[in-house]
DOTOR-538580 format. One record per atom (N, C-alpha, C): residue in one letter; atom name; chain; x, y, z. Coordinates in nm, 2 decimals, m for minus. Layout:
REM residues N
  r   a  c       u       v       w
  A  CA  A       X       Y       Z
...
//
This chain:
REM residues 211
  r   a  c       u       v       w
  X   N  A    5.48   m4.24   m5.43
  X  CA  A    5.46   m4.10   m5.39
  X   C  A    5.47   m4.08   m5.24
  X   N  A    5.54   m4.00   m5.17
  X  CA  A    5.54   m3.95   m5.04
  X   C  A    5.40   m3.88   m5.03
  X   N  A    5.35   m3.91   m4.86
  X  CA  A    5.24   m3.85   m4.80
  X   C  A    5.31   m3.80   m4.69
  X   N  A    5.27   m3.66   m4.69
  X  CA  A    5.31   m3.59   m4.56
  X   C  A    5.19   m3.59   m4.48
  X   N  A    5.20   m3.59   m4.33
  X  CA  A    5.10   m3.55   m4.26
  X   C  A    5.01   m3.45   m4.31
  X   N  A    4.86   m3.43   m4.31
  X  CA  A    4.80   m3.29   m4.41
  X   C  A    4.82   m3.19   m4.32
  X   N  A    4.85   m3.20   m4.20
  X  CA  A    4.83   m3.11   m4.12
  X   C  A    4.97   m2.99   m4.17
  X   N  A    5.05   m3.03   m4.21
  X  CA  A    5.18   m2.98   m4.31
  X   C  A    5.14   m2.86   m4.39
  X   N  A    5.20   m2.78   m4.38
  X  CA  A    5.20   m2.71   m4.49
  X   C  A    5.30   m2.73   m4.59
  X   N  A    5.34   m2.61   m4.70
  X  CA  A    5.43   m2.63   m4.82
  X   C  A    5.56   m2.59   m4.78
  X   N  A    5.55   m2.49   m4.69
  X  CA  A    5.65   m2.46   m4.65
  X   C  A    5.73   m2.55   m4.52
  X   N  A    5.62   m2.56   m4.47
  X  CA  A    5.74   m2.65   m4.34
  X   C  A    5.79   m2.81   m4.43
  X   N  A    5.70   m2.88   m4.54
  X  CA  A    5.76   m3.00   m4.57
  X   C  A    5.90   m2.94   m4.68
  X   N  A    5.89   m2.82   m4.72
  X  CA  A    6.04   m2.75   m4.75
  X   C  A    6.14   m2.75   m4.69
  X   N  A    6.14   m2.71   m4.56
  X  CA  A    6.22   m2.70   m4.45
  X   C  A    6.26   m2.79   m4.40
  X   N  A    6.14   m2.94   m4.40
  X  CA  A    6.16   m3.08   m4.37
  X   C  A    6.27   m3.11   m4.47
  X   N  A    6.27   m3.13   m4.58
  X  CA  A    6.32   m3.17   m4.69
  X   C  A    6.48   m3.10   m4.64
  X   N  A    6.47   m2.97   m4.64
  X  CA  A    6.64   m2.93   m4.60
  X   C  A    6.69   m2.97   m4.51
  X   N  A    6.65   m3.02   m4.43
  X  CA  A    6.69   m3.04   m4.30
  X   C  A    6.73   m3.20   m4.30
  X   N  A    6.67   m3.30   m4.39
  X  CA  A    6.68   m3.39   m4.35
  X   C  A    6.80   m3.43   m4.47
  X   N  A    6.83   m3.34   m4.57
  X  CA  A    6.95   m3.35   m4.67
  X   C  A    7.11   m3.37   m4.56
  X   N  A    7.07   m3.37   m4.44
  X  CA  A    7.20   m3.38   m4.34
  X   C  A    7.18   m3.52   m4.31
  X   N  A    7.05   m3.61   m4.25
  X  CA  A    7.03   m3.71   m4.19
  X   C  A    7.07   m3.72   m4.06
  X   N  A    7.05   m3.64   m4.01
  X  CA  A    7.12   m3.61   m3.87
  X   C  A    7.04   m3.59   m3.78
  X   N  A    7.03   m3.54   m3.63
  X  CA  A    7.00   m3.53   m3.51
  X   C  A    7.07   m3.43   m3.48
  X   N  A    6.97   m3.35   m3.37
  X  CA  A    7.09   m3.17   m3.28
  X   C  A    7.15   m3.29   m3.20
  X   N  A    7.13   m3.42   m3.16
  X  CA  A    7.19   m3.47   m3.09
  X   C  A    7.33   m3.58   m3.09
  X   N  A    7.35   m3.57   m3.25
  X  CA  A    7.42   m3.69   m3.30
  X   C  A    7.55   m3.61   m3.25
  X   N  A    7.65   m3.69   m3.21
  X  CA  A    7.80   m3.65   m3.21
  X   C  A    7.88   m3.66   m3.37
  X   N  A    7.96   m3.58   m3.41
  X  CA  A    8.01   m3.61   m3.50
  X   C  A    8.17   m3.61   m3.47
  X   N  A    8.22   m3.74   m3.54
  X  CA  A    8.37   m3.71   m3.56
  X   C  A    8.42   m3.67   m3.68
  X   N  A    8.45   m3.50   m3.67
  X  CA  A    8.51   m3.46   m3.78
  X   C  A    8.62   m3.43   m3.82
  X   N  A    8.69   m3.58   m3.79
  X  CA  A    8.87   m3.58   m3.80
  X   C  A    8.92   m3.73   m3.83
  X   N  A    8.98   m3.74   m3.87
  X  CA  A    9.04   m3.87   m3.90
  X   C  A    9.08   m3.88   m4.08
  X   N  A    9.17   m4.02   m4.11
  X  CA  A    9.17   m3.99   m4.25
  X   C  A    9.09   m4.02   m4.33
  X   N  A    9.10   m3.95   m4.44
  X  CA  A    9.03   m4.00   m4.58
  X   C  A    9.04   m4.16   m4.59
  X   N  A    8.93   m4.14   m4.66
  X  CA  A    8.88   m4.34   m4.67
  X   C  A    8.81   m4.37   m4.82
  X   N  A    8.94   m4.28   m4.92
  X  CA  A    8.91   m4.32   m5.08
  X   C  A    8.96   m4.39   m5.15
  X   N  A    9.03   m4.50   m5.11
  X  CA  A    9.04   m4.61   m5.16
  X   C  A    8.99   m4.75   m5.12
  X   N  A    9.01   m4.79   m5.23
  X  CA  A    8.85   m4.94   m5.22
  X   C  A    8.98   m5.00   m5.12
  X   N  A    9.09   m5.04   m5.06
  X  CA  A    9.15   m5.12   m4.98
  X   C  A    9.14   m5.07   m4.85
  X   N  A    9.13   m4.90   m4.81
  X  CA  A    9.10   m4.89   m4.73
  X   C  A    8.93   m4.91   m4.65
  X   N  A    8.86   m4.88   m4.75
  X  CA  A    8.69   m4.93   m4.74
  X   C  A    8.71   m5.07   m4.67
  X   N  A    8.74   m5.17   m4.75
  X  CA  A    8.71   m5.30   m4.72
  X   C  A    8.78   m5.32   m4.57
  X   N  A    8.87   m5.21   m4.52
  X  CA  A    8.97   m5.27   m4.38
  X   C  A    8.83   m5.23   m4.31
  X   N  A    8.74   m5.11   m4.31
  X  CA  A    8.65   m5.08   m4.30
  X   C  A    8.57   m5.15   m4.24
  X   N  A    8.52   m5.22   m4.35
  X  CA  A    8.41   m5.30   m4.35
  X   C  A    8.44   m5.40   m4.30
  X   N  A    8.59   m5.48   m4.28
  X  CA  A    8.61   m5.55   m4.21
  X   C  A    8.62   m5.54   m4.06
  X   N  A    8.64   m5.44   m4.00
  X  CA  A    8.65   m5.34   m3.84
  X   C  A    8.51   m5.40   m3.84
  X   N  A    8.39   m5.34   m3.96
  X  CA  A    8.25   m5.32   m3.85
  X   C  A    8.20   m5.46   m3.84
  X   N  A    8.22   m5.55   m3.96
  X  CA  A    8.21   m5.67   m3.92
  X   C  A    8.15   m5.77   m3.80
  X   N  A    8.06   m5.79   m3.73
  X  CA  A    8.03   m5.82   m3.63
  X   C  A    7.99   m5.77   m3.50
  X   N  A    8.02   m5.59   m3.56
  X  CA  A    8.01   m5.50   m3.47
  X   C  A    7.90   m5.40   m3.53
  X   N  A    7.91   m5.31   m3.38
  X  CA  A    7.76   m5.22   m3.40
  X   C  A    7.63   m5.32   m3.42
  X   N  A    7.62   m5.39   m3.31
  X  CA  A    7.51   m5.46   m3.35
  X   C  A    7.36   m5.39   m3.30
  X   N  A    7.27   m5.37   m3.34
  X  CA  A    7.18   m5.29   m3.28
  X   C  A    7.10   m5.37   m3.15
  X   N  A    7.02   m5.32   m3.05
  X  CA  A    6.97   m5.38   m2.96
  X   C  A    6.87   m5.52   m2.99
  X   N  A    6.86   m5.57   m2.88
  X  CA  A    6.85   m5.76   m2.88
  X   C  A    6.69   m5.73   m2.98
  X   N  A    6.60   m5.68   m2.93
  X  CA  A    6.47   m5.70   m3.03
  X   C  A    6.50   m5.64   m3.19
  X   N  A    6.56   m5.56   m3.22
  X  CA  A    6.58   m5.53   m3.38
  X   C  A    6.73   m5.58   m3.44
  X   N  A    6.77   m5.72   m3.38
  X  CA  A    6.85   m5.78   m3.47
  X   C  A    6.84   m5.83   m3.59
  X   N  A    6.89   m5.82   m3.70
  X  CA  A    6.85   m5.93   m3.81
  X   C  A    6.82   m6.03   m3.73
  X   N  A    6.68   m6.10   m3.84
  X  CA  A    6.62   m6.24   m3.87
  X   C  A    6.55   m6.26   m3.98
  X   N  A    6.55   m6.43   m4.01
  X  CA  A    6.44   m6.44   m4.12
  X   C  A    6.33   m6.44   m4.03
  X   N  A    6.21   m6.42   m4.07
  X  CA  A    6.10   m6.44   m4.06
  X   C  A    5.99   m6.49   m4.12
  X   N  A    5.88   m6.56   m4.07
  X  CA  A    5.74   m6.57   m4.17
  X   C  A    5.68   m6.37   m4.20
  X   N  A    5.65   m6.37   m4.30
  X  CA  A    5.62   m6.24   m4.33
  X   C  A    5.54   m6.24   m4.48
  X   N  A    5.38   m6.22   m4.48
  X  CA  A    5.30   m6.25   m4.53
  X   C  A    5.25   m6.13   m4.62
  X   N  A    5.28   m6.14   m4.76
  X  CA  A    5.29   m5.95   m4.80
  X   C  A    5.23   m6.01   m4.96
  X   N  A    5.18   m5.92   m5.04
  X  CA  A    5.13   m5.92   m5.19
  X   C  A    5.25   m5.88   m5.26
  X   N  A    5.32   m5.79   m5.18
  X  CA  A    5.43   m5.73   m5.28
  X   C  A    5.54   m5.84   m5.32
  X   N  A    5.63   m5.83   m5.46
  X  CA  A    5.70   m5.92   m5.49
  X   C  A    5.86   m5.94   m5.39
  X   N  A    5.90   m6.05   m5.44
  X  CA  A    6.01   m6.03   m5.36
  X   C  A    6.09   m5.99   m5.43
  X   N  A    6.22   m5.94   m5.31
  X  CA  A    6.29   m5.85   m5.37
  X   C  A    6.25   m5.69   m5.30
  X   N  A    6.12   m5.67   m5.27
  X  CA  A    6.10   m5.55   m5.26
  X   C  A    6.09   m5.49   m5.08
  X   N  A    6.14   m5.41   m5.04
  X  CA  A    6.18   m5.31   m4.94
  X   C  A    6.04   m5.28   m4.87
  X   N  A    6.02   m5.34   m4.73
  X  CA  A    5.93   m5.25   m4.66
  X   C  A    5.92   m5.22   m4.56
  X   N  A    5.91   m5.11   m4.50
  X  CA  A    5.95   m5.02   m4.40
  X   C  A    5.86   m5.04   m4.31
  X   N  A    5.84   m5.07   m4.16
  X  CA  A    5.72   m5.05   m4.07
  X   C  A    5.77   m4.96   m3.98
  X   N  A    5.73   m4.85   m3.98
  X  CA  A    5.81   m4.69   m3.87
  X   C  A    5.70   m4.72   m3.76
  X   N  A    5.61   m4.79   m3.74
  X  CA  A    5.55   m4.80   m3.62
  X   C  A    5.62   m4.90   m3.56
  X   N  A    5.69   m5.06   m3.61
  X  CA  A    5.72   m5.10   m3.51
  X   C  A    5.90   m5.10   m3.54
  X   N  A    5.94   m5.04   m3.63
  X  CA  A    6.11   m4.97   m3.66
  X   C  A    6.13   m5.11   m3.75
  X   N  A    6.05   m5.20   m3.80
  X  CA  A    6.16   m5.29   m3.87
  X   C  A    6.19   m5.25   m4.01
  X   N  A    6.22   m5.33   m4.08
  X  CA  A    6.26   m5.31   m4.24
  X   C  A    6.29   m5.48   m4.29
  X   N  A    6.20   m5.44   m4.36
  X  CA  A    6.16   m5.61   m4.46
  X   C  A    6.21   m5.61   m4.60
  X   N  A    6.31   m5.74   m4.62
  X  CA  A    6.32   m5.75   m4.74
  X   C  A    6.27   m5.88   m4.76
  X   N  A    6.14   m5.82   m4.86
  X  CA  A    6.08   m6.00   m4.91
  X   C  A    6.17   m6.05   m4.99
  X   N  A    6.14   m6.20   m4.96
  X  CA  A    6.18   m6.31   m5.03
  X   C  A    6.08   m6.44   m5.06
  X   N  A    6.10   m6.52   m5.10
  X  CA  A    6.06   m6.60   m5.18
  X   C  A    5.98   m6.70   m5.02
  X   N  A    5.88   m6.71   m5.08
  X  CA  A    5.81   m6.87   m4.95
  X   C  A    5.71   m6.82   m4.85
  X   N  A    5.66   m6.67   m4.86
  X  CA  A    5.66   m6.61   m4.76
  X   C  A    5.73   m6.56   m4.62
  X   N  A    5.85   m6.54   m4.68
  X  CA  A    5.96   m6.52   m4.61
  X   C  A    6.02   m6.42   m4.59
  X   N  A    6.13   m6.33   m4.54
  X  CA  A    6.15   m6.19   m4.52
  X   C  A    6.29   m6.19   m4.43
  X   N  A    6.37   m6.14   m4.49
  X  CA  A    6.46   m6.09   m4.38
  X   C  A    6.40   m5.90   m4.30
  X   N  A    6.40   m5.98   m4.17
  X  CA  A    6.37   m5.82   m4.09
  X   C  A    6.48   m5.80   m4.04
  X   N  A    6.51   m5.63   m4.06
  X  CA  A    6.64   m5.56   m3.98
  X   C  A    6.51   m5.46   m3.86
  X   N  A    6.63   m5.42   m3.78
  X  CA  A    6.58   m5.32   m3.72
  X   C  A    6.59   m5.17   m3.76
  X   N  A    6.55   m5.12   m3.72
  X  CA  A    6.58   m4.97   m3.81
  X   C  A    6.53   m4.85   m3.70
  X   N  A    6.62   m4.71   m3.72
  X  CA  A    6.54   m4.61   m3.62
  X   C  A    6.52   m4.50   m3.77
  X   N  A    6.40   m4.48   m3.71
  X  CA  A    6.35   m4.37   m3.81
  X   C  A    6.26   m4.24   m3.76
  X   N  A    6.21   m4.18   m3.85
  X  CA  A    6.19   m4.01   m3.84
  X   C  A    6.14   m3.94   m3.66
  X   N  A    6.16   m3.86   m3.61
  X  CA  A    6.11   m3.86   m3.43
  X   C  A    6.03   m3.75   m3.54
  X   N  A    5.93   m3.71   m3.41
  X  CA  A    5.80   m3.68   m3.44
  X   C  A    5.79   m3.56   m3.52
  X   N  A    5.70   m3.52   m3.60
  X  CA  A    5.72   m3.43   m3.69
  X   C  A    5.82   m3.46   m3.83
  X   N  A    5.84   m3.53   m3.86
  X  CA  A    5.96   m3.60   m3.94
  X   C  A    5.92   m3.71   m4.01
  X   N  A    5.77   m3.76   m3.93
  X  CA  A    5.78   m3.97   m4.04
  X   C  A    5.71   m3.88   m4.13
  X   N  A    5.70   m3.99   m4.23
  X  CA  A    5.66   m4.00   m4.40
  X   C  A    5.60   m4.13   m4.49
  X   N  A    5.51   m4.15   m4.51
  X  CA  A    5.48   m4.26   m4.58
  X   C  A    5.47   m4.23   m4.77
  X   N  A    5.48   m4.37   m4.78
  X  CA  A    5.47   m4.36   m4.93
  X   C  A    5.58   m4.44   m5.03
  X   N  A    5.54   m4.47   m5.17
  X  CA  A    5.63   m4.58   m5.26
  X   C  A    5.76   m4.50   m5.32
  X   N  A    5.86   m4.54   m5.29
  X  CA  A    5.97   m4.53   m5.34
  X   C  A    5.98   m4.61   m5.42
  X   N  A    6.19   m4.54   m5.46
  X  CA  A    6.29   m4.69   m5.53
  X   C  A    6.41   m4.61   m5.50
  X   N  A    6.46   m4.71   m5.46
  X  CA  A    6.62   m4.70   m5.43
  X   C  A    6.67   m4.63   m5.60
  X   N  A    6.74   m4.51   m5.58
  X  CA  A    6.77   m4.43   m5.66
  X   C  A    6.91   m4.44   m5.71
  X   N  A    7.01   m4.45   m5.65
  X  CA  A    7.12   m4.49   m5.63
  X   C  A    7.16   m4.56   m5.52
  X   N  A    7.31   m4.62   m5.52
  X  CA  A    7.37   m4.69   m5.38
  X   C  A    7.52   m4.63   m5.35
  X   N  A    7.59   m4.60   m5.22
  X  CA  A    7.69   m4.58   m5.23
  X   C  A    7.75   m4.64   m5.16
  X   N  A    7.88   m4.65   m5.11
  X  CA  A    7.97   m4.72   m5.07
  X   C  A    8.06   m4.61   m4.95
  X   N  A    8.06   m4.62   m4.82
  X  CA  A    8.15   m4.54   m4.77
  X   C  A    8.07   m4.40   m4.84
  X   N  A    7.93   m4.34   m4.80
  X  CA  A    7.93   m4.23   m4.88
  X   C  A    8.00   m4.09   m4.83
  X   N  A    7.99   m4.01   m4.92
  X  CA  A    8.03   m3.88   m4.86
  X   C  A    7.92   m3.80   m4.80
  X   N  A    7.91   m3.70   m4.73
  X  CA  A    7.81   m3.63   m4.61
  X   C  A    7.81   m3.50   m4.63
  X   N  A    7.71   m3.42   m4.69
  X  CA  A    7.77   m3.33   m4.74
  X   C  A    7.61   m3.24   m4.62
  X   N  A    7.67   m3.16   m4.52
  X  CA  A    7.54   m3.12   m4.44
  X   C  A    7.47   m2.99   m4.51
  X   N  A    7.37   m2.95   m4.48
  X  CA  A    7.31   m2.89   m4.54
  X   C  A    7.35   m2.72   m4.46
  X   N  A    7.31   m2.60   m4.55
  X  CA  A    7.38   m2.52   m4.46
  X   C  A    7.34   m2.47   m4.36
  X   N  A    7.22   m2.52   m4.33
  X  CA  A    7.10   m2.45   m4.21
  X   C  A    7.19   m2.56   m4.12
  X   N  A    7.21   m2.63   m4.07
  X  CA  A    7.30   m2.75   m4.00
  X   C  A    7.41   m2.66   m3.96
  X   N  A    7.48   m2.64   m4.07
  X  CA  A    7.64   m2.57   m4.04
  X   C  A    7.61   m2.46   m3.96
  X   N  A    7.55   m2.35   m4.00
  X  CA  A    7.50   m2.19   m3.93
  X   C  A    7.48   m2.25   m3.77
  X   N  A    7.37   m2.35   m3.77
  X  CA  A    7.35   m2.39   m3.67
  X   C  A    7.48   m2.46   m3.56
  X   N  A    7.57   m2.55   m3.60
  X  CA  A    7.64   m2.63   m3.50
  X   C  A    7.71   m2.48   m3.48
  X   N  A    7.80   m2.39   m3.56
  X  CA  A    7.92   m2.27   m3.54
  X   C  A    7.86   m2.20   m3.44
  X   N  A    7.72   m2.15   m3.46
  X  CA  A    7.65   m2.08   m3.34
  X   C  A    7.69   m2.10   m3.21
  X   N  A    7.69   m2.26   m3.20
  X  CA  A    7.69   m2.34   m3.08
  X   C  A    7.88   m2.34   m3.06
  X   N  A    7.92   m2.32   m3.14
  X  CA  A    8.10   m2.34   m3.12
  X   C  A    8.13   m2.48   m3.17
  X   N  A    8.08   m2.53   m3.26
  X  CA  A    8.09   m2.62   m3.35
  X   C  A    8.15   m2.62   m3.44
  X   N  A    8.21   m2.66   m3.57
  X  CA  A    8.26   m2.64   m3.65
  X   C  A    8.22   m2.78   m3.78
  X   N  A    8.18   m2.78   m3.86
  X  CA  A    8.09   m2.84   m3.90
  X   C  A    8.17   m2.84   m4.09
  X   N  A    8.25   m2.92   m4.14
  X  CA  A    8.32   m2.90   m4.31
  X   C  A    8.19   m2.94   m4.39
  X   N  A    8.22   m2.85   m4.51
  X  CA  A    8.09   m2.86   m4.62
  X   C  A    8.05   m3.00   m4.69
  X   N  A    8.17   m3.08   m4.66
  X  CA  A    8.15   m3.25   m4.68
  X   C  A    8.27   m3.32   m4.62
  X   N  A    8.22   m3.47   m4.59
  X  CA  A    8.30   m3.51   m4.47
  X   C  A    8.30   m3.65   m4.56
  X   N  A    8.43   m3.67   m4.61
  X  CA  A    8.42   m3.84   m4.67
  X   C  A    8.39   m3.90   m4.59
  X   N  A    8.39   m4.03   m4.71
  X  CA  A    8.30   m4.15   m4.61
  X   C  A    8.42   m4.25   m4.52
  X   N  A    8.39   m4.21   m4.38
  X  CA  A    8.47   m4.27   m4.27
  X   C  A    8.43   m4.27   m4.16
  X   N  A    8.47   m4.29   m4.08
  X  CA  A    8.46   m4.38   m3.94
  X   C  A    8.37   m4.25   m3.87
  X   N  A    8.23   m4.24   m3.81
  X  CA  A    8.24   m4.14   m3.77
  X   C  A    8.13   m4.03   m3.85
  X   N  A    8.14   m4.10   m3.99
  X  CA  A    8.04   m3.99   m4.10
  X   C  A    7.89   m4.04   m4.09
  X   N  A    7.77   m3.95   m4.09
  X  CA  A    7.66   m3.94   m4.02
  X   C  A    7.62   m4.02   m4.13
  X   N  A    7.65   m4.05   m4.26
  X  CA  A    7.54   m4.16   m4.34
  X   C  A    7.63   m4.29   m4.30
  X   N  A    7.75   m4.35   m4.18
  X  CA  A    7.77   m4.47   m4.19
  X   C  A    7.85   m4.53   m4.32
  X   N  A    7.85   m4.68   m4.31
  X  CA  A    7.97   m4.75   m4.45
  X   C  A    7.87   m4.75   m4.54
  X   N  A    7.72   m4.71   m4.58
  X  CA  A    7.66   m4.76   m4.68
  X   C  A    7.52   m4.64   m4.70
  X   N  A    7.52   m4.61   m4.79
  X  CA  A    7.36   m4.55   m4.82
  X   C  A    7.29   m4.58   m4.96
  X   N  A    7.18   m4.61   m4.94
  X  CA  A    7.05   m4.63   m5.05
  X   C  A    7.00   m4.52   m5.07
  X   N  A    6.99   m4.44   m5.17
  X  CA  A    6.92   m4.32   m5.19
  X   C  A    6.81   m4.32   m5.21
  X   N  A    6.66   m4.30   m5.18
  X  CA  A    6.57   m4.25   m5.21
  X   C  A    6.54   m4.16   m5.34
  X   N  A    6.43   m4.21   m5.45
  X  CA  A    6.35   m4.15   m5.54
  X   C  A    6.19   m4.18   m5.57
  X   N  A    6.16   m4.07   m5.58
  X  CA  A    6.05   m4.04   m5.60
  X   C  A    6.00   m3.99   m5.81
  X   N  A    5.97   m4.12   m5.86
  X  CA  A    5.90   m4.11   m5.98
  X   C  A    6.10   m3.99   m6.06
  X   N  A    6.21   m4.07   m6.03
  X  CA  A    6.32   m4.01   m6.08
  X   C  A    6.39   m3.91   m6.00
  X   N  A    6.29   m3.85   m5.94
  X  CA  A    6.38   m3.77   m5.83
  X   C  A    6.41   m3.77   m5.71
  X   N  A    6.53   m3.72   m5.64
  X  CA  A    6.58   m3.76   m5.51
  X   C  A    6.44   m3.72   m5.41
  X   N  A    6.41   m3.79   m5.32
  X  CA  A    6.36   m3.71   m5.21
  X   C  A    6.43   m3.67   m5.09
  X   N  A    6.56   m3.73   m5.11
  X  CA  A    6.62   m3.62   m4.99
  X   C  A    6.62   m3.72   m4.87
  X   N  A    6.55   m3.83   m4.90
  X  CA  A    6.57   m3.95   m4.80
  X   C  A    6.65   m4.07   m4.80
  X   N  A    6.74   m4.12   m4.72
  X  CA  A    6.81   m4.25   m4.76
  X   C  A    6.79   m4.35   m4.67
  X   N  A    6.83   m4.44   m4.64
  X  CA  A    6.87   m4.58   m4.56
  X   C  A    6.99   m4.59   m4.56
  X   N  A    7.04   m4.54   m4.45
  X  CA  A    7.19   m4.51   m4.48
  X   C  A    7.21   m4.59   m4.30
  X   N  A    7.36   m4.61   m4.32
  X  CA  A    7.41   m4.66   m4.18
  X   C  A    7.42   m4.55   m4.03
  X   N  A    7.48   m4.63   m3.94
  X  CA  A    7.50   m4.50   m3.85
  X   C  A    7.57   m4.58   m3.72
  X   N  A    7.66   m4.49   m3.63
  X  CA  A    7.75   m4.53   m3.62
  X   C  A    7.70   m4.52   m3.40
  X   N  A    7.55   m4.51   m3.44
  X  CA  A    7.51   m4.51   m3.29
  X   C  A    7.39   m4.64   m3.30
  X   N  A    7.45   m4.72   m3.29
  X  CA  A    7.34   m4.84   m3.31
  X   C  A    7.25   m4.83   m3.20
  X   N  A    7.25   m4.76   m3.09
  X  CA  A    7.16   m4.80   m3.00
  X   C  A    7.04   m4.73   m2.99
  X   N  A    7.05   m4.63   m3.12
  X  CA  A    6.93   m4.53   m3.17
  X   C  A    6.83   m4.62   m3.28
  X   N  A    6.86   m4.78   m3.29
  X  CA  A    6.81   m4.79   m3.36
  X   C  A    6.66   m4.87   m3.31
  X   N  A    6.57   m4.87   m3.33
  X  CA  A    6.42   m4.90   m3.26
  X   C  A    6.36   m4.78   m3.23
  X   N  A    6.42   m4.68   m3.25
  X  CA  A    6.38   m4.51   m3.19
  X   C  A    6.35   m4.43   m3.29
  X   N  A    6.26   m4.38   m3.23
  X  CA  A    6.22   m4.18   m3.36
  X   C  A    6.37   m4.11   m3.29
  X   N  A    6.45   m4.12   m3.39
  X  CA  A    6.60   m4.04   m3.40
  X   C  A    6.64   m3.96   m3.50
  X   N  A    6.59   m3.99   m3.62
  X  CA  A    6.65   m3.95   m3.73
  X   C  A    6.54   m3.82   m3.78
  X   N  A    6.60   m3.78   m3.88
  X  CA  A    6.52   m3.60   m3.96
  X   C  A    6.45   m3.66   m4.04
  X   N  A    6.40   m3.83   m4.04
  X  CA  A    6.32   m3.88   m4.21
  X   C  A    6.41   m3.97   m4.27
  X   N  A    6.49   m3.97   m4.23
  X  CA  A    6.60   m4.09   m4.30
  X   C  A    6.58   m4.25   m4.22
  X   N  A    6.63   m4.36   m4.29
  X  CA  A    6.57   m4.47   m4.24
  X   C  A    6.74   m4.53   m4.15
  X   N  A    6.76   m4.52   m4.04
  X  CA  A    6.93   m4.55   m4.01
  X   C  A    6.87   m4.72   m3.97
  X   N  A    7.05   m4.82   m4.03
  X  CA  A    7.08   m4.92   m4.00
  X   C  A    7.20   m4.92   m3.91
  X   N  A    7.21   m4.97   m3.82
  X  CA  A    7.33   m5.05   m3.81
  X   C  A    7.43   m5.04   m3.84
  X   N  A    7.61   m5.00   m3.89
  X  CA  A    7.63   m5.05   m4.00
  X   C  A    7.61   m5.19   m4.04
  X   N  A    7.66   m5.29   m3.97
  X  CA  A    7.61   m5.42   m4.01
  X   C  A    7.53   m5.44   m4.04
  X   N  A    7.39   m5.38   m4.03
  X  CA  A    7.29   m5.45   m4.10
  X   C  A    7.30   m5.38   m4.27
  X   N  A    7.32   m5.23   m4.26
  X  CA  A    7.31   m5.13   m4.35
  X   C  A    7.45   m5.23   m4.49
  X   N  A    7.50   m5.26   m4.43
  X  CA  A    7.59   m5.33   m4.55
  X   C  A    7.58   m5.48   m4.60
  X   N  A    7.48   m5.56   m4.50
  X  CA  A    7.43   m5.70   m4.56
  X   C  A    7.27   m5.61   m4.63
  X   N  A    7.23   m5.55   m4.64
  X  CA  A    7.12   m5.49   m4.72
  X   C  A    7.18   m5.43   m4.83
  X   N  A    7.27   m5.35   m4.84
  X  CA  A    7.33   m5.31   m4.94
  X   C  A    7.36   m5.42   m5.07
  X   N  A    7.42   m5.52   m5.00
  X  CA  A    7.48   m5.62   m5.12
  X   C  A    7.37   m5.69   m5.14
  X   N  A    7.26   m5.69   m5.12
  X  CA  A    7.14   m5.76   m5.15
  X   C  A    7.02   m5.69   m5.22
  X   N  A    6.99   m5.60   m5.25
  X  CA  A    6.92   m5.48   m5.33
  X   C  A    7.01   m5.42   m5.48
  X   N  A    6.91   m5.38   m5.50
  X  CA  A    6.99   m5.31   m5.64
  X   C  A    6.90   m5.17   m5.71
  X   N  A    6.99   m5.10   m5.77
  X  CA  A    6.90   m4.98   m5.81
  X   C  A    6.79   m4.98   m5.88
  X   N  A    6.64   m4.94   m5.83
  X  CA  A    6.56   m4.97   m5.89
  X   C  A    6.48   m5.02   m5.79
  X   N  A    6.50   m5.07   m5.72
  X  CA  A    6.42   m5.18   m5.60
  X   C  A    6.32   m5.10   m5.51
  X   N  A    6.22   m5.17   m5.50
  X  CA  A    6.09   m5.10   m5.47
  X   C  A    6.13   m5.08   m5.33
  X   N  A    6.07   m4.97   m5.28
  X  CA  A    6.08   m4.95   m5.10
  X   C  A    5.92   m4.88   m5.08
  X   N  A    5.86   m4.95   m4.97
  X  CA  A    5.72   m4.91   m4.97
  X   C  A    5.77   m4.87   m4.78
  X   N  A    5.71   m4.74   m4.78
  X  CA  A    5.72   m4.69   m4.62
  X   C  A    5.58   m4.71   m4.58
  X   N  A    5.56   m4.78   m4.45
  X  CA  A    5.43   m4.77   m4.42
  X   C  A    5.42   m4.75   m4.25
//
């Protein structure tokens, strides 16, 4: 179950919720041009480009670590205080990624499960987003395949709450140097590189505990 700050009302965690259906920043740059990336041959040239690249800064690189937890392995845990992301494993052991997540007004704690996973996903911004960038002389399409440049990155984990979306994911992103930072609307951003060695290692269903 998600905990909002109490200080929250119903309405603003409403507004949280729509806003963070973009996973974005007023500050993210978007590239909204280039080609479609719907075939699995093109994906993998993809994923072979980010390969080695986007690495996030020297203290939130992947590592194993000693990492001392009750919960089983296999399962997803999030620390937004000091930005990592744990996947236990067996021995007392853990791979930690770095991760940037919610800037203030935005974090969230509480038990998830990866809901779905996607591949290259598609970005579909919310319309309070769009109203907003056109204002500005922006121009903003109602969904942006998944490509070089798209604000969820080569990979996303969807967020559920007891079956339902919450509107939150662990998705990639294509400014690694946001990652150790309150950057994001509530969403959990990797790397791509890290966001696609997590991917192939999880499965739907998998516990994610935000703390």
């Amino acid at each position: 179950m998600i905990d909002f700050p109490k200080a929250k009302s119903i309405a603003f965690v409403l507004a949280v919720g729509l806003s963070m259906a973009g996973c974005v920043t007023n500050g993210t740059k978007l590239a909204l041009t280039g080609t479609s990336t719907d075939t699995a041959s093109t994906h993998n040239k993809l994923d072979d480009d980010l390969s080695g690249q986007q690495i996030p800064p020297k203290d939130f690189q992947r590592a194993t670590v000693d990492y001392a937890t009750k919960e089983a392995p296999g399962t997803i845990i999030i620390d937004t205080k000091e930005k990592h992301l744990y996947l236990v494993e067996d021995g007392g052991k853990a791979i930690r990624y770095g991760v940037g997540v919610g800037r203030e007004g935005f974090g969230w704690k509480g038990t998830v499960a990866v809901g779905s996973k996607q591949e290259w996903p598609r970005w579909f911004p919310p319309k309070e987003m769009i109203a907003r960038e056109h204002a500005r002389g922006h121009m903003i399409p109602d969904m942006m395949e998944g490509q070089i440049g798209n604000p969820l990155g080569a990979r996303a984990m969807y967020l559920y709450d007891h079956g339902k979306d919450t509107l939150f994911r662990i998705h990639g992103t294509f400014e690694p140097n946001s990652i150790g930072t309150n950057a994001s609307s509530g969403c959990i951003r990797m790397a791509n590189y890290d966001v696609i060695d997590l991917y192939d290692r999880v499965k739907v269903g998998t516990k994610v505990v935000v703390q």
